[in-house]
Every structure is written in structure tokens, then in C-alpha cells.
C-alpha positions in Angstrom: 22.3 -29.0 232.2 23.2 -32.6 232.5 26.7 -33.5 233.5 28.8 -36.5 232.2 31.2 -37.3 234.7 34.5 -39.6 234.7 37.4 -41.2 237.3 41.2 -41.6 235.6 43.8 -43.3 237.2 47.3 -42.0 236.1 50.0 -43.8 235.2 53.1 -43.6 237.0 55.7 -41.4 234.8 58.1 -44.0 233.8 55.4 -46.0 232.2 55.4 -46.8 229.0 51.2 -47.2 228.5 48.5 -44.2 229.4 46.4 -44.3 232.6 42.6 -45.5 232.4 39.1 -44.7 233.3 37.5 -46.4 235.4 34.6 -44.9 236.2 31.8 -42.7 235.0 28.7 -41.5 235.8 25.6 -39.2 234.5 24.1 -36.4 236.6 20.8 -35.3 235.1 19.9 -31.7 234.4 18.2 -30.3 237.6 19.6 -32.8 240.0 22.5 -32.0 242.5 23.2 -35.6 243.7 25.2 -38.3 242.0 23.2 -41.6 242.0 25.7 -44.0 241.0 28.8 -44.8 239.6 29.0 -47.6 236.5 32.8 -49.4 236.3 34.7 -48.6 233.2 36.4 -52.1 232.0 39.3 -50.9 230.0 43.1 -50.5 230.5 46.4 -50.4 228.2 48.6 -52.7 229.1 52.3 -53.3 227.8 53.7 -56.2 226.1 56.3 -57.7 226.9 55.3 -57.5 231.2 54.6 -59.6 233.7 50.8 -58.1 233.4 50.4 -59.2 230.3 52.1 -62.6 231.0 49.8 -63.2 234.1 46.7 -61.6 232.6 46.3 -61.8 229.5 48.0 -65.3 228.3 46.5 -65.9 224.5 47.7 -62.2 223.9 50.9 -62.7 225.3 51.6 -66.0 223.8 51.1 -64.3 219.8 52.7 -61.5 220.4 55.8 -63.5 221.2 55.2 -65.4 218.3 55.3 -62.1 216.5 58.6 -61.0 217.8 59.5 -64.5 217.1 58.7 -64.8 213.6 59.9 -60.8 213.4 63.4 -62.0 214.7 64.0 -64.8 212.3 63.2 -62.4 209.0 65.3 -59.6 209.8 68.9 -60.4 211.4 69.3 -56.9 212.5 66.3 -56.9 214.3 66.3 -54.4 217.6 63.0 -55.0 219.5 59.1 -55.1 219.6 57.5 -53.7 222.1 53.3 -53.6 221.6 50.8 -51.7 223.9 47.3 -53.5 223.7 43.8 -51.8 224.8 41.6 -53.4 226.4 38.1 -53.3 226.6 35.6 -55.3 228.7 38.9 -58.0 228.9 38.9 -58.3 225.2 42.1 -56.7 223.4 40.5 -54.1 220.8 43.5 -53.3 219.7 47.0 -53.1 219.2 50.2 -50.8 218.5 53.3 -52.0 218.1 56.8 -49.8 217.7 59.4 -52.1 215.9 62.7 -51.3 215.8 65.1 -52.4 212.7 68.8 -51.3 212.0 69.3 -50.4 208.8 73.3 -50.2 207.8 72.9 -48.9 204.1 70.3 -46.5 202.1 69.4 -49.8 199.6 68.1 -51.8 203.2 66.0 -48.4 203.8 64.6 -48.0 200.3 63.3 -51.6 200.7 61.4 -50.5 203.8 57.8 -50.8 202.2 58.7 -54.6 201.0 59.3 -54.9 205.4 55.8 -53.5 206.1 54.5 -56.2 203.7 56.3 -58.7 205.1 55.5 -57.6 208.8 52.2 -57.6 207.6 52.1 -61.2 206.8 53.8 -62.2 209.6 51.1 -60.4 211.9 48.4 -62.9 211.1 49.3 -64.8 214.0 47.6 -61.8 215.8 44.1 -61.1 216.1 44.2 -57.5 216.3 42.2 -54.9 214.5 45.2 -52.3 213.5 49.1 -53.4 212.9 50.2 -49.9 212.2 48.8 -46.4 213.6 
């Protein structure tokens, strides 16, 4: 029986993005020795951090035009925080966790109208989902 192996690193516990692989390997059926292990190229990594700063500048510099452009539309506007994936140094996607204070029940009805508009502001990003 062939056996489809794999290497995970963990994340520490306080952090905010998943571990990765980063290494697999196939062992054929009949064989009892590994021949070789291929590199996994993908990672999360968290944005706002200094990895995505150093790393990943493009990325980094849209996402703050996000929160940017986030920050002027709604004036009680919390945070953004977005963890990106990674793979083969290409971002392949993106999930973002916005935080908004809403102070009355007519502000939270109106909470579909903010997905539109955080929608439209999210073409500065090339990402493939907005929301999951």
C-alpha cells in the first residue's frame, strides 16, 4: 500500500495564523525506504506584522489601503486584521475579520448595505475571497 507522507510545523499558541506544511513525500507500495522529500511552499501569514511588512510588501501595502479606505467610511470603525495564504510566494487568498461598533439596531439592520460597501472598497485587493 503506498503511503503519502507529510511534515507540519506548529504555530506557537498565541498565534493568530495556523502552522504549515512543509514537506511531503510518497512511499510506494512494496518499498520500505523513503527516497526523498519535495518542499511544500505555503504558509499563513498575518497582516498587520512585521512578516508581512518585510515579506510580502505589495500585499501589505493594499491591505493598508484597505483598512485605510475601511477607516474613512465607517467612524466607528474597530480594526482589520486579514490572514493571507500563501502558496508558492503568491497570496491565494485572503480572510479578513472586521470589526464595526454598532450603537443602535437601525446601524445593524443596515449591515448588508456595509458588506456592499466593504465590497467595493476591496478592489484595491487582489484576492480571490473577501468573506469566508
Amino acid at each position: 500500500m503506498p503511503v503519502f507522507m507529510t511534515l507540519y510545523m506548529e504555530a506557537p499558541p498565541e498565534s493568530l495564523v495556523p502552522g504549515y506544511y512543509y514537506a511531503k513525500t510518497n512511499v510506494s507500495a512494496g518499498s520500505s525506504t523513503i527516497g526523498s522529500w519535495d518542499s511544500v511552499n505555503s504558509k499563513y501569514v498575518l497582516f498587520p506584522s512585521d512578516e508581512a511588512t518585510n515579506h510580502y510588501k505589495t500585499d501589505t501595502q493594499n491591505f493598508n489601503k484597505f483598512k485605510s479606505d475601511a477607516e474613512s467610511y465607517f467612524p466607528n470603525f474597530i480594526g482589520v486584521v486579514g490572514k493571507g495564504y500563501y502558496k508558492n510566494g503568491d497570496l491565494s487568498s485572503l480572510a479578513l475579520d472586521i470589526n464595526i461598533k454598532f450603537t443602535t439596531k437601525q446601524k445593524l439592520s443596515a449591515s448588508p448595505i456595509i458588506l456592499r460597501q466593504l465590497s467595493k472598497i476591496s478592489s484595491r485587493f487582489r484576492m480571490m475571497s473577501l468573506f469566508k
